[in-house]
N, C-alpha and C positions, 0 to 999 in steps of 0.2 A: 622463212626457214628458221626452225630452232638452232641455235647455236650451241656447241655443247657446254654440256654445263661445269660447274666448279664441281658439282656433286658427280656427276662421272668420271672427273679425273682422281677423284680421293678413293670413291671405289674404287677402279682399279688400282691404285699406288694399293689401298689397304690390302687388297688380296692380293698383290702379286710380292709382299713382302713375304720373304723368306723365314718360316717359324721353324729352324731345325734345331733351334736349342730345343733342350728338353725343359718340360717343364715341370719336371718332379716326379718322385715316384708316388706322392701321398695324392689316393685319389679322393674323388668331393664325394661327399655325404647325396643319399637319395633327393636331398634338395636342392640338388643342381638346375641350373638353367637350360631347360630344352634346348630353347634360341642359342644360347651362347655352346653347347654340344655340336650343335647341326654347323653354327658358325666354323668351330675349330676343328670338325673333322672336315669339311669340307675343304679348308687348306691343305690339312693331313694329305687327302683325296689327289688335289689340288697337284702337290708338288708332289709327292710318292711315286701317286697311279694307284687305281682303285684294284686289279690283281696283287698288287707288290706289298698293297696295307696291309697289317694284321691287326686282331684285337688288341693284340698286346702293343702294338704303335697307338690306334685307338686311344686307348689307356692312356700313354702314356703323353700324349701329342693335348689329348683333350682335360686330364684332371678325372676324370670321371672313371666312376669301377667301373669291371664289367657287369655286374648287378643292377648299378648305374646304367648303363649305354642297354641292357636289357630290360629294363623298367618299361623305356620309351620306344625300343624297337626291339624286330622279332630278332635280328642280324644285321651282317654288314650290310647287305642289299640296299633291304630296307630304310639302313641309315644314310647310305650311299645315294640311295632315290629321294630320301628328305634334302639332299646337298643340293643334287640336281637342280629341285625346284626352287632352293634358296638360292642357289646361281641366278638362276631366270631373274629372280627377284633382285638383286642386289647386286648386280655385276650388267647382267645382257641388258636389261630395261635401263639405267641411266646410258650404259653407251651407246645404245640403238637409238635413243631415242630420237636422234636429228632424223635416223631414215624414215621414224615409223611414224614420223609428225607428220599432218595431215597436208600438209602441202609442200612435202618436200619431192625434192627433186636432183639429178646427177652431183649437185652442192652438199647435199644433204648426207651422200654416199661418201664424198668426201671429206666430211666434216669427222665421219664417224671413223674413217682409218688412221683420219692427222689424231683424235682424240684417243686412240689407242695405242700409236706412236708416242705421244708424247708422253704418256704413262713410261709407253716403253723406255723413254731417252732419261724419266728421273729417276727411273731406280737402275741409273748408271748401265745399262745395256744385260742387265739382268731377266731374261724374259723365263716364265714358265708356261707359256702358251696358252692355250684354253684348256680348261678344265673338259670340255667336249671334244672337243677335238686331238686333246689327249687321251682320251678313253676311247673314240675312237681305233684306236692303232691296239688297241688292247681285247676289245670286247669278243667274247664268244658266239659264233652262231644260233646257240643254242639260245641265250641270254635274251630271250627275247622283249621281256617287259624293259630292262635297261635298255633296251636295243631302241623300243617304242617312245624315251623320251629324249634320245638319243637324236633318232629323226624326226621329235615334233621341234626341238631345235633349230636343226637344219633350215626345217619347215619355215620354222619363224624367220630366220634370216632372207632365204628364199621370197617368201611372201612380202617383207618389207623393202625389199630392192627390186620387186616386180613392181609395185606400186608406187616407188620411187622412179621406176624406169619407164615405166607408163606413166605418167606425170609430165615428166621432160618430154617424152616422145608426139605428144597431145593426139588429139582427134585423127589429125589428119600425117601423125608421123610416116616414116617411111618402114618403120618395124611392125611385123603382122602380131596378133595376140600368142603366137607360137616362135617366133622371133625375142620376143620379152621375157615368156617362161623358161625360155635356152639362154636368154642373157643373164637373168636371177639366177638360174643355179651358176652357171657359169662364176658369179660373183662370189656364191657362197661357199663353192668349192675353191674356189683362191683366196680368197678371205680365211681358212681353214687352213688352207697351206702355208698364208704368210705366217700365223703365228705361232704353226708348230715349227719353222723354221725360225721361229726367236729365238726357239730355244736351244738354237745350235751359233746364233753371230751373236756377237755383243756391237756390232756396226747399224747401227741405226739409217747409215748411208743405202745400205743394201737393199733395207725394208721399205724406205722412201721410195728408191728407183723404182723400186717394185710395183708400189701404189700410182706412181704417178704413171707406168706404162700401162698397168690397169685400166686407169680412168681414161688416157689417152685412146685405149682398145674402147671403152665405153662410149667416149664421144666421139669415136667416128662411125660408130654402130648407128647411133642416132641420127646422125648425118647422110646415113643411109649409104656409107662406105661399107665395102662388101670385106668380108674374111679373106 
């Protein structure tokens, strides 16, 4: 089993630090850094909430005009949707990575909550939850392309805890292949709930008990204990 790494606890400490100083009103020349745009709105995004941003936070969060932030995108959406994917990239892939390793297993599930906890315990019980799973609670029906990587998200978490869960469960578990796909979501959906819930304790105690009933509900599923 992969063990998490150094580099997924810096990612998250990096992003889940709080940029609400301002940082000026003089904004950067058309040779600004895409990458580092996408970066700082996506904290913008991050702790705001993608309704509640405006250009002019935008602006004002990232260095960048709006000429600037139009150069590289048509609108928020669109900048919003470049966040998205840099999430994936830079935040969900090193924390996931114990579940999505190829021989991982119920260990491997837990490696990835204590790894997200313990981000949570160093920046002093300051949590701003997920970036998806905060825009969840926000998103419009209508909105459907954000909607679309919204639940390829979900998706991915789903898919690497069903393959995690089938792993542990082996050949001849007592969990049918529709038994696993209700445990995966099952997972991803409280997985979601724990860390919008960060963002209301600063009690680290809370989030553990949580976890550790979790994995308990997990192993006795495996064990072919009934609900």
């Amino acid at each position: 089993m992969i063990c998490p790494s150094a580099l997924a606890l810096e990612s998250a400490e990096r992003y889940w630090n709080d940029h609400s100083k301002t940082r000026g009103n003089m904004p950067r020349t058309r040779s600004h850094s895409r990458a580092a745009l996408v970066d700082n709105a996506m904290k913008t995004f991050w702790r705001i909430g993608y309704h509640a941003v405006s250009m002019g936070d935008l602006v004002r969060e990232t260095g960048v005009s709006r000429g600037g932030i139009y150069s590289d995108f048509s609108g928020k959406q669109e900048l919003f949707h470049a966040c998205l994917d840099r999430y994936q990239d830079s935040v969900v892939t090193p924390v996931f990575a114990p579940v999505e390793a190829e021989d991982a297993g119920i260990d491997a599930i837990r490696a990835y909550f204590d790894n997200l906890l313990t981000g949570f315990e160093s920046m002093d019980g300051v949590g701003i939850g997920c970036l998806v799973g905060n825009t969840l609670t926000q998103i419009d029906p209508t909105e459907k392309a954000t909607r679309k990587k919204l639940e390829a998200h979900c998706m991915r978490l789903v898919t690497g805890f069903r393959k995690a869960l089938a792993h542990e469960n082996g050949a001849d578990g007592p969990l049918s292949a529709a038994d696993l796909d209700d445990l995966a979501r099952y997972t991803m959906i409280s997985a979601q709930g724990l860390w919008s819930y960060s963002r209301l304790t600063d009690d680290v105690a809370i989030l553990r008990c949580y976890t550790d009933t979790l994995l308990a509900s997990l192993k006795a599923r495996l064990r072919g204990v009934s609900r």
